[in-house]
MITIRO-662992 format. One record per residue (C-alpha): x negated, y negated, z; residue in one letter; residue number from 1. Coordinates in steps of 0.02 Angstrom, whole numbers, plus 50000, padded with zeros to 5 digits. Layout:
<recs>
X | Y | Z | A | NUM
...
</recs>
This chain:
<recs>
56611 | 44992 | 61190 | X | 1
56771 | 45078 | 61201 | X | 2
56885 | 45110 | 61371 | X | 3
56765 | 45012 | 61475 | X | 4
56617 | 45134 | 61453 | X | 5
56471 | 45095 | 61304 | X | 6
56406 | 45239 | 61226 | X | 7
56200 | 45255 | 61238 | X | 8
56114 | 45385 | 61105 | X | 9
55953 | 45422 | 61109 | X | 10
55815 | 45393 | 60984 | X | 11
55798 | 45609 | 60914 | X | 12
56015 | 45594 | 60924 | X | 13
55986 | 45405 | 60772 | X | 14
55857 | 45488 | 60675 | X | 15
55944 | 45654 | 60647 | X | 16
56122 | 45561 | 60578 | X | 17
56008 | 45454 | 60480 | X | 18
55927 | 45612 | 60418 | X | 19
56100 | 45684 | 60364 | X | 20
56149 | 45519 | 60295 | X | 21
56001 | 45518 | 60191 | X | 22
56027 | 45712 | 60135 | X | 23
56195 | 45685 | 60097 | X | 24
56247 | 45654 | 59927 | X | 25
56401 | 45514 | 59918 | X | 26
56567 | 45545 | 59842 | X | 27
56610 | 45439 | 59728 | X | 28
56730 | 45299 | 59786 | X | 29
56914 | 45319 | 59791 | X | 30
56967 | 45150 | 59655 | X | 31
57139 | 45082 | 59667 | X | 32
57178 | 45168 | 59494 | X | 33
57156 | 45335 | 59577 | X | 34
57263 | 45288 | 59703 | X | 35
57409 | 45227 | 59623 | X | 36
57415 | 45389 | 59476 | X | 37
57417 | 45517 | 59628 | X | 38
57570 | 45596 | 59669 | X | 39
57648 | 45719 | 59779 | X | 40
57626 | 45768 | 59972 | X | 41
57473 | 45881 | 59954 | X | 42
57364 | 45775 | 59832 | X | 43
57391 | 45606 | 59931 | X | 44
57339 | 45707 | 60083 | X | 45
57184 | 45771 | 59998 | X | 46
57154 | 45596 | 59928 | X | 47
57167 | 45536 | 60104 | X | 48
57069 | 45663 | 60177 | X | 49
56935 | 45608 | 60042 | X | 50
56950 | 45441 | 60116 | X | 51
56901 | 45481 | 60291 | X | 52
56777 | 45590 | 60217 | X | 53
56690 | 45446 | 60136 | X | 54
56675 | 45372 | 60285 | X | 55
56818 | 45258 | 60269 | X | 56
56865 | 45127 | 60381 | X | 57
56994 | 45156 | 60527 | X | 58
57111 | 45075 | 60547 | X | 59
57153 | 45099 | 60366 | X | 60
57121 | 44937 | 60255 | X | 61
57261 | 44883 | 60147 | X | 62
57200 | 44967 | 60002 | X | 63
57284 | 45123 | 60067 | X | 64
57463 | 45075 | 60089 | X | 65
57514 | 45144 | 59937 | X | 66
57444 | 45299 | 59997 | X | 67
57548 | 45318 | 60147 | X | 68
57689 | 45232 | 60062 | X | 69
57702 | 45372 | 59942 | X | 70
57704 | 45521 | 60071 | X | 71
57881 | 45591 | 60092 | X | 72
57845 | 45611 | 60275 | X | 73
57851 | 45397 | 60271 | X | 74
58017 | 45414 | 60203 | X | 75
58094 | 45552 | 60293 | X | 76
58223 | 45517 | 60455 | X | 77
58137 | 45584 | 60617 | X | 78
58244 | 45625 | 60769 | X | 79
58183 | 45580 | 60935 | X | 80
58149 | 45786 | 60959 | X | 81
58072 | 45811 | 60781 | X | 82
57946 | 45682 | 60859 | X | 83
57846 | 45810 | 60939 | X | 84
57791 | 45911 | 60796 | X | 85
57829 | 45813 | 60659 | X | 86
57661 | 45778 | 60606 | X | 87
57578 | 45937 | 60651 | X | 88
57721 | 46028 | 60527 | X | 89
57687 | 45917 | 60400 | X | 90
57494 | 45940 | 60413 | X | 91
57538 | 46121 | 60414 | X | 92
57645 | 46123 | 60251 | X | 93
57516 | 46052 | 60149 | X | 94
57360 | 46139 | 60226 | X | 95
57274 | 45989 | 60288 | X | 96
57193 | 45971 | 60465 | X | 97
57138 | 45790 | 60512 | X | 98
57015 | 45755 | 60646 | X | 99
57062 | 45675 | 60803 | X | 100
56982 | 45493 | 60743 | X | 101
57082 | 45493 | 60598 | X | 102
57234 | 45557 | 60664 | X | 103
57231 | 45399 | 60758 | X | 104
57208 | 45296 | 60604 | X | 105
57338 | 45367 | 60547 | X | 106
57445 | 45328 | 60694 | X | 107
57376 | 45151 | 60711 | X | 108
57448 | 45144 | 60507 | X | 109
57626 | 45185 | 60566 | X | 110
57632 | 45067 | 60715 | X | 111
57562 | 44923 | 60619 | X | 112
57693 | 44963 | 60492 | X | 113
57833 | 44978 | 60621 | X | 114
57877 | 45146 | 60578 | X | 115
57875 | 45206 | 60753 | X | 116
57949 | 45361 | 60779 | X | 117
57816 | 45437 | 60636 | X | 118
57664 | 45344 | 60733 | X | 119
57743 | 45416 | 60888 | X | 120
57752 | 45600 | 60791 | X | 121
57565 | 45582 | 60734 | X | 122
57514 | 45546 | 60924 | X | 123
57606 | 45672 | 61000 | X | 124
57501 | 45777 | 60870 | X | 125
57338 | 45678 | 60934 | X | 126
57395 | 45696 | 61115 | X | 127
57387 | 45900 | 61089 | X | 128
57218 | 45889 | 61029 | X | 129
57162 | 45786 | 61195 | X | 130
57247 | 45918 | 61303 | X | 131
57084 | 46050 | 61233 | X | 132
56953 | 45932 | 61161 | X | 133
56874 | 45829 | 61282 | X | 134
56812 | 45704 | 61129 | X | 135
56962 | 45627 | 61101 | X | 136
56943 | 45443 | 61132 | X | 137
57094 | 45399 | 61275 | X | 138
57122 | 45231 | 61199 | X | 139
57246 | 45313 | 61104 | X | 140
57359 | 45341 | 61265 | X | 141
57399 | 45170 | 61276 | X | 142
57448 | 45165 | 61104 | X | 143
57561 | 45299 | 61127 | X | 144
57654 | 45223 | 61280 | X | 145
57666 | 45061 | 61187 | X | 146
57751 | 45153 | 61016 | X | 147
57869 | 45227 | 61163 | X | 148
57886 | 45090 | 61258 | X | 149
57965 | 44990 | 61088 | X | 150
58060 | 45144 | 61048 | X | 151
58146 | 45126 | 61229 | X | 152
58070 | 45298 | 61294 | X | 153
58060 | 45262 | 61456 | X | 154
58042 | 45441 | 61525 | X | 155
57902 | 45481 | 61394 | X | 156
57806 | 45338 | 61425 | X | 157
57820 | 45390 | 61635 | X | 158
57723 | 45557 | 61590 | X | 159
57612 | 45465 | 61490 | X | 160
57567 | 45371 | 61630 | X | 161
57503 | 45520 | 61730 | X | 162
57374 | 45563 | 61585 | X | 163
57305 | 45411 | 61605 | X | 164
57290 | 45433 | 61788 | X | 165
57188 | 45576 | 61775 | X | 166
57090 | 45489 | 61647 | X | 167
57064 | 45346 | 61776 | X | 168
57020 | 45463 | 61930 | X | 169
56885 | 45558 | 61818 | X | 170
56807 | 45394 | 61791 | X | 171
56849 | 45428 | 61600 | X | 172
56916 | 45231 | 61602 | X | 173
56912 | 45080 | 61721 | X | 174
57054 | 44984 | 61793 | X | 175
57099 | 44842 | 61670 | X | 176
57145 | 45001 | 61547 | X | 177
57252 | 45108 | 61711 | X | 178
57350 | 44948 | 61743 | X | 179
57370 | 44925 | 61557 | X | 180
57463 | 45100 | 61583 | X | 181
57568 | 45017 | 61716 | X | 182
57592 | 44884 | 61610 | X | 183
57690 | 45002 | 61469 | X | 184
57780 | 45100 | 61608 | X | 185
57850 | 44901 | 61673 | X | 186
57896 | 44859 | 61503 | X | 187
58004 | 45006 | 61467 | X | 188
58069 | 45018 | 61643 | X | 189
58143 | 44828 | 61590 | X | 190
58208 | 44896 | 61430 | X | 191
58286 | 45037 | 61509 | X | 192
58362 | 44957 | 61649 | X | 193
58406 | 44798 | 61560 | X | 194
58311 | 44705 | 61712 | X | 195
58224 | 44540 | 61616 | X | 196
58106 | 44474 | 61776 | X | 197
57924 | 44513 | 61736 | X | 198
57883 | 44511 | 61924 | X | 199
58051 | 44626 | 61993 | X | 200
57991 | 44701 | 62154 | X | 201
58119 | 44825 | 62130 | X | 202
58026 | 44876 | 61960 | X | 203
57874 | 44906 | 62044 | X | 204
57920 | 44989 | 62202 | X | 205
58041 | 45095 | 62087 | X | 206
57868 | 45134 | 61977 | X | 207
57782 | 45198 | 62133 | X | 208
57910 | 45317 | 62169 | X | 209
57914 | 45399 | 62019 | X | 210
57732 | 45391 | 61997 | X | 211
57739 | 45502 | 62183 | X | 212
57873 | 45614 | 62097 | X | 213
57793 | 45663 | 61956 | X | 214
57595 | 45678 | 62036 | X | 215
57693 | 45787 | 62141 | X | 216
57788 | 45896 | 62047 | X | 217
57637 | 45904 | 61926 | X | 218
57528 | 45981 | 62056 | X | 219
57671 | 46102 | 62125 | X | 220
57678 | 46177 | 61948 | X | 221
57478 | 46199 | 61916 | X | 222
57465 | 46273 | 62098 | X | 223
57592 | 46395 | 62054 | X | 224
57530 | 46439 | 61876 | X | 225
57369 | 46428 | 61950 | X | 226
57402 | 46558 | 62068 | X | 227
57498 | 46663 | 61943 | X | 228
57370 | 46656 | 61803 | X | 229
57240 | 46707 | 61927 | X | 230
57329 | 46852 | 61997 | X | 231
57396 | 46783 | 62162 | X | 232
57571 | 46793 | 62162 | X | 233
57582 | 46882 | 61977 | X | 234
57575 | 47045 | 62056 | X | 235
57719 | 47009 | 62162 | X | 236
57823 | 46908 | 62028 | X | 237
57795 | 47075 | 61929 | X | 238
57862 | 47204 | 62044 | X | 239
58009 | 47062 | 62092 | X | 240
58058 | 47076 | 61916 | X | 241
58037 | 47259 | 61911 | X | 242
58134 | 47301 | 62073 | X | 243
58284 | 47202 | 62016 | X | 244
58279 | 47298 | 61857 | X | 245
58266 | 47468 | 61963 | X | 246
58411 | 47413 | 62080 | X | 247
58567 | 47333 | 61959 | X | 248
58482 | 47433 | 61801 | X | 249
58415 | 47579 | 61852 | X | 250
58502 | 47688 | 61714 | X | 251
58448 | 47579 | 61598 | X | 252
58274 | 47570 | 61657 | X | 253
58233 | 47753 | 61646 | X | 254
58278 | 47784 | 61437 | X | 255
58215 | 47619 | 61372 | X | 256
58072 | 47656 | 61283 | X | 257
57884 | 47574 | 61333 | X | 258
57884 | 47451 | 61219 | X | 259
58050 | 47394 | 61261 | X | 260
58036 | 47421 | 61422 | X | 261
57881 | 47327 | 61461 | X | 262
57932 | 47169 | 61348 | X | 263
58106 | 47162 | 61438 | X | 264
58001 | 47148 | 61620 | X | 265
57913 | 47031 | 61547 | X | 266
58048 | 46925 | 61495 | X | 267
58159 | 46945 | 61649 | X | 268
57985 | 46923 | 61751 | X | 269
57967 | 46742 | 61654 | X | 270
58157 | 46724 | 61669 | X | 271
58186 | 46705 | 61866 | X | 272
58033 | 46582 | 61904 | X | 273
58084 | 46397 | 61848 | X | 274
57890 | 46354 | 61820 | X | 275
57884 | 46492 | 61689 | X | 276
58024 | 46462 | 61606 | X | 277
57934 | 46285 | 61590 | X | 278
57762 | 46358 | 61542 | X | 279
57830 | 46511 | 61436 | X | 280
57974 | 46444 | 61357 | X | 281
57975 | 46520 | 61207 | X | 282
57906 | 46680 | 61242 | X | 283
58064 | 46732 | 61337 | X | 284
58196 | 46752 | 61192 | X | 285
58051 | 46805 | 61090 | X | 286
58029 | 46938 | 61254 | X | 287
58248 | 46992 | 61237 | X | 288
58224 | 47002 | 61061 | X | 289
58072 | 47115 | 61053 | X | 290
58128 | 47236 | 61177 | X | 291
58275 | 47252 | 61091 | X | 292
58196 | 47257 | 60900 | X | 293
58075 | 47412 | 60995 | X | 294
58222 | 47500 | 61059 | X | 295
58332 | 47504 | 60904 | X | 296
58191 | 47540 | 60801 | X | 297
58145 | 47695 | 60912 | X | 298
58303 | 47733 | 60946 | X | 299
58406 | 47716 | 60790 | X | 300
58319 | 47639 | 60620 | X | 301
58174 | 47775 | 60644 | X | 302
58303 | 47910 | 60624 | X | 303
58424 | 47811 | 60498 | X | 304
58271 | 47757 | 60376 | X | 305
58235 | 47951 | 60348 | X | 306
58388 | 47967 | 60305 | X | 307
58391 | 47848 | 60161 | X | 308
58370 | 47891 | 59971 | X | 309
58178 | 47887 | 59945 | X | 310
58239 | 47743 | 59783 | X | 311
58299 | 47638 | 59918 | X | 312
58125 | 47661 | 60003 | X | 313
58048 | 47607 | 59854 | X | 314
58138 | 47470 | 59796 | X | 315
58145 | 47377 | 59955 | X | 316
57977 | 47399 | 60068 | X | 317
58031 | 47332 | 60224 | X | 318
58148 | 47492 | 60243 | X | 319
58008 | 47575 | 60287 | X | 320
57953 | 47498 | 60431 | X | 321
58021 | 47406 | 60581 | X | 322
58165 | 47296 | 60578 | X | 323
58161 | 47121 | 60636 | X | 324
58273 | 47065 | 60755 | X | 325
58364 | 46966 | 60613 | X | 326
58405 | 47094 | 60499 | X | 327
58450 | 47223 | 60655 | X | 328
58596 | 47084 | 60657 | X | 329
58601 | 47073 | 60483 | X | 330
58624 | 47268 | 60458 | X | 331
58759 | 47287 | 60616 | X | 332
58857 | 47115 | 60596 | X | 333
58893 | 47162 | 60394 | X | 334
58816 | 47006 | 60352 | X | 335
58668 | 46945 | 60242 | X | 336
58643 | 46970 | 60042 | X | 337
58525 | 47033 | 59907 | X | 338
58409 | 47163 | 59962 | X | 339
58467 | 47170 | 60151 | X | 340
58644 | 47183 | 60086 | X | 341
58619 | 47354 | 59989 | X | 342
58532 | 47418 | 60129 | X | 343
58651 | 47375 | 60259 | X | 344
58782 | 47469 | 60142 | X | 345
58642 | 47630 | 60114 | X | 346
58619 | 47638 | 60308 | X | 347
58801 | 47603 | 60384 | X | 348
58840 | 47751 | 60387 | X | 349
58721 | 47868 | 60463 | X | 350
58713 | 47719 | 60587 | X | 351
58894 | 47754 | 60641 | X | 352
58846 | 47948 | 60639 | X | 353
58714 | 47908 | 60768 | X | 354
58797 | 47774 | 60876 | X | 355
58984 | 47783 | 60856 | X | 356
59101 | 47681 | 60752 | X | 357
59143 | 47579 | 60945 | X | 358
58965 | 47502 | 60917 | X | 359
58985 | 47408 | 60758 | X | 360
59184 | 47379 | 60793 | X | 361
59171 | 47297 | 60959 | X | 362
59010 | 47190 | 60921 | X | 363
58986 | 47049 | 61005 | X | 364
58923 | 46958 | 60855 | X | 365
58905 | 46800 | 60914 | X | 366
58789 | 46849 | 61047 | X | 367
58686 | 46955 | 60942 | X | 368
58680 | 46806 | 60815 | X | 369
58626 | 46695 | 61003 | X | 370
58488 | 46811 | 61036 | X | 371
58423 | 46809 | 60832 | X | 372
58443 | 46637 | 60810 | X | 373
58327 | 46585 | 60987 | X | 374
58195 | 46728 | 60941 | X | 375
58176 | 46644 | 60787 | X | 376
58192 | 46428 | 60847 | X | 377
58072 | 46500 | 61008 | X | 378
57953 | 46586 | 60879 | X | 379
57920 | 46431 | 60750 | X | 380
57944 | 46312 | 60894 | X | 381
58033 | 46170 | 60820 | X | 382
58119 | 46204 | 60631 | X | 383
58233 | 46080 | 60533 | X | 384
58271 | 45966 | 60704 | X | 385
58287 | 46126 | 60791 | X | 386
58142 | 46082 | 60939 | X | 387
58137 | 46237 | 61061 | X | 388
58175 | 46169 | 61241 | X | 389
58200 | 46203 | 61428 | X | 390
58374 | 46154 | 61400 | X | 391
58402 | 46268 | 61267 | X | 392
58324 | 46412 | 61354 | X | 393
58433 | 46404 | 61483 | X | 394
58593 | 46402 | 61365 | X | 395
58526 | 46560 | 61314 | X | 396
58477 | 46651 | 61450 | X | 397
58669 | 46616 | 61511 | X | 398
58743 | 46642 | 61339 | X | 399
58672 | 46833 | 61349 | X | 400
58686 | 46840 | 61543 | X | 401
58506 | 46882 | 61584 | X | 402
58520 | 46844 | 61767 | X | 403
58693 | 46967 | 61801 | X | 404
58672 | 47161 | 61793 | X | 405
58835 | 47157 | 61677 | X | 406
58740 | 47043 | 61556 | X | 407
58794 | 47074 | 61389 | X | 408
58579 | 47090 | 61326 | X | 409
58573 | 47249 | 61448 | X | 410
58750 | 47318 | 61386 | X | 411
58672 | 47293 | 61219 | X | 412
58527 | 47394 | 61259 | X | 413
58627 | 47536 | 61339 | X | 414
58741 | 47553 | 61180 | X | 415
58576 | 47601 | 61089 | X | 416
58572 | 47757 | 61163 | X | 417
58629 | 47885 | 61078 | X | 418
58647 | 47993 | 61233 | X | 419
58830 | 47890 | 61276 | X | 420
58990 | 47957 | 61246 | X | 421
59055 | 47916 | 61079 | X | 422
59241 | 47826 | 61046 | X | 423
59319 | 47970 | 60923 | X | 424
</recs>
């Protein structure tokens, strides 16, 4: 029995996994030897993998230390914002995809070990999986508020607490395991606040209130993507968005091309609503920096690449089709090396022919270098400590001035057109 709830198969459900059993032929068993001659990342994974595979036993018996001991991920620093992806990354890297019951193992391996923040990383890949797969056993919430509640998270292990909430009011687990949530959510209010009582009234009253505070905000934000995803109020987010385009950018509006012009309402669209820039974080810069990657393309590398000697098109493939929005800044900031360098040298010049010398003198670099670098953090999500945030976002969306008409991203986009006046 597990959560409070004992799990009753039926007679057909027995014989059929005994029938599979019984197909099945067994791997041979993973000895100790085997273990300790394996080395690097992607064969200790596949060695573990084998484990679960041979129906191992979870939580992972001692025999495996050495396993885990020898992955670099056990060794490697996390920072608290690495945390949530960590794991996932890792997995990634090495092209290996756990299951959710040994994801957990693995988890349970960390914590035992006191190597919190990578349990906490491994659960916060676990957690994603219970968000879309219902099989997910929830026991592992509380061992993700306790890992945070030792690490002195108190605000993590607060939204915690609402998961297991829901799992509570859909009858997915009884009581004893809800206040066991509570329980966490005391502990690390203590921590936090540096109050020692076990039985502080203020603790608890305090606990309530942010337990109303987040239930509520929580079901603000779902009624409002609710209502946007099914059409509601998207209609008139979308012609907001559009009309304040029309009325401070009107010029603008009118030359951009479709594909710019349709990713750049749907950036400013996500932009101006604070639940979307929560729920489509990263597809805003990525939004700036495609509408900007279809207009100079369009606009300007479409006419420059013809230009180019046909050995240039040859040597270096990419010249012959879109540029990304890092080597547009590449190509106009005179930066970069190798191949993009002897472009950027090739293509200067009819670049200048088509949009003045003004253009690449009076750059704005560092913005142009804002609006590359948060296409590409929003794109991969979280690289090298790097985690894509609210916070971030709106840095950025001040740092390029997406919410004033004189914005530098729409002065940008109006210097692409090669229908301006020209500095001699």
């Amino acid at each position: 029995m597990r959560n409070g709830r004992m799990n009753v198969m039926d007679e057909e459900t027995k014989r059929a996994i005994d029938d599979l059993i019984t197909a099945s032929p067994k791997s041979s068993p993973i000895s100790e030897k085997e273990i300790a001659s394996t080395r690097g990342d992607k064969q200790l994974l596949k060695l573990l993998e084998r484990c679960c595979q041979d129906g191992g036993d979870i939580p992972f018996p001692s025999e495996f230390d050495p396993i885990f001991e020898k992955l670099s991920f056990t060794a490697k620093s996390l920072t608290p914002d690495q945390r949530r992806t960590a794991w996932s990354e890792f997995e990634t890297e090495h092209d290996v995809t756990f299951g959710w019951a040994e994801k957990q193992g693995i988890a349970l391996w960390y914590r035992d070990h006191d190597v919190l923040d990578h349990a906490a990383a491994v659960y916060e890949d676990l957690h994603r999986d219970a968000r879309t797969t219902s099989e997910v056993d929830k026991s592992y919430l509380l061992e993700t508020m306790g890992v945070y509640a030792q690490l002195g998270e108190y605000e993590r292990v607060r939204e915690l607490l609402v998961h297991v909430k829901e799992a509570y009011e859909a009858k997915e687990v009884d009581r004893e395991f809800y206040e066991a949530g509570l329980g966490y959510v005391a502990e690390a209010a203590r921590s936090y606040s540096g109050i020692e009582s076990e039985d502080d009234a203020g603790i608890r009253n305090t606990l309530l209130v942010y337990i109303h505070e987040l239930e509520s905000d929580r079901e603000n934000a779902r009624l409002e993507i609710s209502r946007l995803q099914s059409g509601v109020l998207f209609k008139e987010e979308r012609q907001a968005a559009i009309e304040w385009l029309n009325q401070n950018l009107g010029q603008l509006v009118r030359v951009l091309s479709p594909d710019a012009k349709e990713s750049l309402i749907e950036a400013v669209l996500n932009s101006r609503s604070p639940t979307l820039q929560i729920e489509q974080c990263r597809s805003i810069p990525q939004g700036f920096g495609r509408a900007v990657e279809a207009e100079f393309n369009e606009k300007v590398w479409d006419i420059v690449k013809s230009k180019l000697d046909e050995a240039i098109k040859r040597r270096f493939s990419f010249v012959r089709y879109d540029l990304s929005i890092n080597n547009i800044y590449r190509i106009l900031a005179d930066e970069g090396s190798g191949k993009t360098s002897e472009v950027r040298l090739a293509s200067r010049p009819y670049i200048i022919e088509l949009l003045g010398q003004d253009i690449l003198a009076n750059l704005e670099r560092n913005r142009l270098n804002t609006l590359s670098t948060h296409f590409t953090d929003a794109r991969h999500g979280s690289r090298g400590g790097r985690k894509y945030t609210v916070k971030r976002l709106n840095q950025f969306l001040d740092d390029i001035g997406v919410l004033k008409p004189n914005g530098w991203i729409y002065g940008f986009l109006q210097q692409l057109q090669l229908g301006r006046p020209k500095a001699k």
